[in-house]
C-alpha positions as CSV (number, residue, x, y, z in Angstrom):
1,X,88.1,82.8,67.8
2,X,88.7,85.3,64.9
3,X,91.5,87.6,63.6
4,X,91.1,91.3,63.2
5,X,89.7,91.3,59.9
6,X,87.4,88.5,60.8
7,X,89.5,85.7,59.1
8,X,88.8,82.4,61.6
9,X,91.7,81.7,63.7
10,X,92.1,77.8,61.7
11,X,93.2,80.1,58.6
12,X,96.1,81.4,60.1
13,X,98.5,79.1,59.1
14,X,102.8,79.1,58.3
15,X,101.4,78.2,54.7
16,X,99.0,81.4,54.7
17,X,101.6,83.8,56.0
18,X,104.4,82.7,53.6
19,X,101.9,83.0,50.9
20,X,101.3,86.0,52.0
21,X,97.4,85.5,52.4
22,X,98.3,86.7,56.3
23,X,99.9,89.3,57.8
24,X,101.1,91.0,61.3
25,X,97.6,92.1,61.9
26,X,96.3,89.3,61.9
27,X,97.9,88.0,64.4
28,X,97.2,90.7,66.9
29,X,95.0,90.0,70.1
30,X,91.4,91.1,69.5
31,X,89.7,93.3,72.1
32,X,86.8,90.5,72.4
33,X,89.3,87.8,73.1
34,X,91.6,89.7,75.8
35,X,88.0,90.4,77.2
36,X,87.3,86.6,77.4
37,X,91.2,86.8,78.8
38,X,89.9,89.0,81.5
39,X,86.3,86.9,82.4
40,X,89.0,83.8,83.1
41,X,91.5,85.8,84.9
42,X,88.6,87.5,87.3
43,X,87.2,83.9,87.7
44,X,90.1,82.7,88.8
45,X,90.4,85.1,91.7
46,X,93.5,87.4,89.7
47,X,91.8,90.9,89.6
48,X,94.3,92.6,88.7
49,X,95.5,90.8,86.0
50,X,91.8,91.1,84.8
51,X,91.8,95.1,85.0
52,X,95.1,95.1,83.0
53,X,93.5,93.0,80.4
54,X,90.3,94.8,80.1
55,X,92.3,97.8,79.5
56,X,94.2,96.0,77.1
57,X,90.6,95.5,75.4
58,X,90.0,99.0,75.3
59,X,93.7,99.8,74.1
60,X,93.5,97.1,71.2
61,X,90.8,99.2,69.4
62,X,92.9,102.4,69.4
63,X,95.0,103.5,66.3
64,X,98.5,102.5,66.8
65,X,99.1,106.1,66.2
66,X,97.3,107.7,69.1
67,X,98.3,105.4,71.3
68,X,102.4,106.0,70.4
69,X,101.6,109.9,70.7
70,X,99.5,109.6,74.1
71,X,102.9,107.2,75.1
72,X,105.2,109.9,74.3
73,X,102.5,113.1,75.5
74,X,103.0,111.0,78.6
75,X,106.6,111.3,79.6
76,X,107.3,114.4,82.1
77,X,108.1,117.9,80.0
78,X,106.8,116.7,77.3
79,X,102.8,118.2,77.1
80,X,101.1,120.6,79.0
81,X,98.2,120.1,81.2
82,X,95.5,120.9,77.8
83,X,97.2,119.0,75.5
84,X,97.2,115.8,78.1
85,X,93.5,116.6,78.4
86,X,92.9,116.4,74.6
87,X,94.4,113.4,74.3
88,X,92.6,111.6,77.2
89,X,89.3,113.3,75.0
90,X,90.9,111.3,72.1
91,X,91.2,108.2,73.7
92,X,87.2,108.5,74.7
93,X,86.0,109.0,71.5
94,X,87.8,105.5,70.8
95,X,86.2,104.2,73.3
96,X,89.1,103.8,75.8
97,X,87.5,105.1,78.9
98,X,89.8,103.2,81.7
99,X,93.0,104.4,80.2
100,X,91.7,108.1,79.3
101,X,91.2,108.2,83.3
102,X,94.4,107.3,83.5
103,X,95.5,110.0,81.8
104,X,93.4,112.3,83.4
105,X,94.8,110.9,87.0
106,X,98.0,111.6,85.6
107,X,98.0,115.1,84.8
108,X,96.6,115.9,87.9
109,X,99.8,114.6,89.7
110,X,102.2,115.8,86.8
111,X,100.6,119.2,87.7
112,X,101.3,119.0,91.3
113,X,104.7,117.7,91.1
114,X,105.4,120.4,88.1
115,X,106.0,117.7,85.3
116,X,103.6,119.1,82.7
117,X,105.4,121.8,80.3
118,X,104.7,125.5,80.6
Protein backbone atom coordinates (compact mmCIF):
# COMPACT_ATOMS: atom_id res chain seq x y z
CA UNK A 1 0.00 0.00 0.00
CA UNK A 2 1.22 3.56 -0.82
CA UNK A 3 0.27 7.16 0.13
CA UNK A 4 -0.61 9.74 -2.37
CA UNK A 5 2.65 10.96 -3.15
CA UNK A 6 3.88 7.39 -3.37
CA UNK A 7 5.50 7.35 0.25
CA UNK A 8 5.06 3.40 1.40
CA UNK A 9 2.36 3.06 3.88
CA UNK A 10 5.33 1.71 6.76
CA UNK A 11 6.56 5.54 6.57
CA UNK A 12 3.70 6.94 7.93
CA UNK A 13 4.39 7.01 11.26
CA UNK A 14 3.36 9.47 14.74
CA UNK A 15 7.19 10.15 14.63
CA UNK A 16 6.98 11.27 10.73
CA UNK A 17 3.97 13.44 11.22
CA UNK A 18 5.23 15.28 14.27
CA UNK A 19 8.31 15.83 12.43
CA UNK A 20 6.58 17.02 9.99
CA UNK A 21 7.95 14.62 7.17
CA UNK A 22 3.92 13.68 6.80
CA UNK A 23 1.00 15.50 6.28
CA UNK A 24 -3.00 15.28 5.84
CA UNK A 25 -2.55 14.11 2.36
CA UNK A 26 -0.91 11.46 3.05
CA UNK A 27 -3.15 10.00 4.90
CA UNK A 28 -5.99 10.16 2.36
CA UNK A 29 -7.43 6.93 0.73
CA UNK A 30 -5.89 6.28 -2.69
CA UNK A 31 -8.29 5.62 -5.63
CA UNK A 32 -6.26 2.16 -6.20
CA UNK A 33 -6.76 1.07 -2.67
CA UNK A 34 -10.69 2.00 -2.33
CA UNK A 35 -10.62 0.02 -5.72
CA UNK A 36 -9.12 -3.05 -3.93
CA UNK A 37 -11.91 -1.82 -1.13
CA UNK A 38 -14.43 -2.47 -3.77
CA UNK A 39 -12.97 -6.08 -5.36
CA UNK A 40 -13.45 -7.34 -1.52
CA UNK A 41 -16.74 -5.78 -0.91
CA UNK A 42 -18.21 -7.30 -4.51
CA UNK A 43 -16.58 -10.66 -3.42
CA UNK A 44 -18.20 -10.73 -0.45
CA UNK A 45 -21.63 -10.46 -2.08
CA UNK A 46 -22.08 -6.36 -0.81
CA UNK A 47 -22.69 -4.66 -4.22
CA UNK A 48 -23.62 -1.84 -3.25
CA UNK A 49 -21.14 -1.07 -0.95
CA UNK A 50 -18.80 -1.86 -3.90
CA UNK A 51 -20.50 0.75 -6.39
CA UNK A 52 -20.16 3.35 -3.60
CA UNK A 53 -16.56 2.61 -3.29
CA UNK A 54 -15.73 2.52 -6.92
CA UNK A 55 -17.13 5.87 -7.05
CA UNK A 56 -15.21 6.86 -4.28
CA UNK A 57 -12.16 5.71 -6.60
CA UNK A 58 -13.21 7.98 -9.19
CA UNK A 59 -13.96 10.85 -6.65
CA UNK A 60 -10.46 10.54 -4.82
CA UNK A 61 -8.70 11.67 -8.05
CA UNK A 62 -10.80 14.94 -8.37
CA UNK A 63 -9.49 18.29 -7.10
CA UNK A 64 -10.97 18.98 -3.84
CA UNK A 65 -12.11 22.09 -5.41
CA UNK A 66 -14.37 20.77 -8.13
CA UNK A 67 -15.66 18.47 -6.18
CA UNK A 68 -16.80 21.26 -3.23
CA UNK A 69 -18.23 23.41 -6.28
CA UNK A 70 -20.09 20.44 -8.12
CA UNK A 71 -21.42 19.82 -4.05
CA UNK A 72 -22.72 23.14 -3.77
CA UNK A 73 -23.77 23.42 -8.02
CA UNK A 74 -25.85 20.51 -6.70
CA UNK A 75 -28.23 21.86 -4.13
CA UNK A 76 -31.80 22.96 -5.76
CA UNK A 77 -31.68 26.88 -7.04
CA UNK A 78 -28.44 26.97 -6.99
CA UNK A 79 -27.22 26.30 -11.08
CA UNK A 80 -29.05 26.10 -14.04
CA UNK A 81 -29.47 23.11 -16.26
CA UNK A 82 -25.94 24.29 -18.46
CA UNK A 83 -23.97 25.03 -15.83
CA UNK A 84 -24.86 21.37 -14.11
CA UNK A 85 -23.92 20.06 -17.51
CA UNK A 86 -20.51 21.74 -17.47
CA UNK A 87 -19.70 20.52 -14.44
CA UNK A 88 -20.66 16.79 -15.07
CA UNK A 89 -18.13 17.68 -18.44
CA UNK A 90 -15.60 18.62 -15.64
CA UNK A 91 -15.89 15.75 -13.74
CA UNK A 92 -15.23 13.50 -17.10
CA UNK A 93 -12.25 15.13 -18.02
CA UNK A 94 -11.09 13.87 -14.47
CA UNK A 95 -11.99 10.88 -15.18
CA UNK A 96 -15.09 10.51 -12.86
CA UNK A 97 -17.53 9.02 -15.25
CA UNK A 98 -20.02 7.25 -12.61
CA UNK A 99 -20.56 10.36 -10.67
CA UNK A 100 -20.73 12.82 -13.86
CA UNK A 101 -23.89 10.49 -14.68
CA UNK A 102 -24.96 11.20 -11.63
CA UNK A 103 -24.99 14.55 -12.29
CA UNK A 104 -26.36 14.27 -15.47
CA UNK A 105 -29.41 12.07 -13.88
CA UNK A 106 -29.83 14.76 -11.60
CA UNK A 107 -30.51 17.56 -13.70
CA UNK A 108 -32.79 15.82 -15.59
CA UNK A 109 -35.08 15.46 -12.48
CA UNK A 110 -34.10 18.99 -11.08
CA UNK A 111 -35.53 20.02 -14.49
CA UNK A 112 -38.72 18.32 -14.18
CA UNK A 113 -39.42 19.15 -10.72
CA UNK A 114 -38.31 22.94 -11.45
CA UNK A 115 -35.19 22.92 -9.09
CA UNK A 116 -32.55 24.15 -11.52
CA UNK A 117 -32.30 28.24 -11.51
CA UNK A 118 -33.74 30.23 -14.32
Amino acid sequence: MWTPSGRALADVTLEALRSGDVDAGEIRATSETLRLQAEVARAAGRTQLAGNLERAAELALVPDELLLDVYTALRPGRATAAELEERASRLDRHGAKRTAAFVREAVAVYVERGLVRG
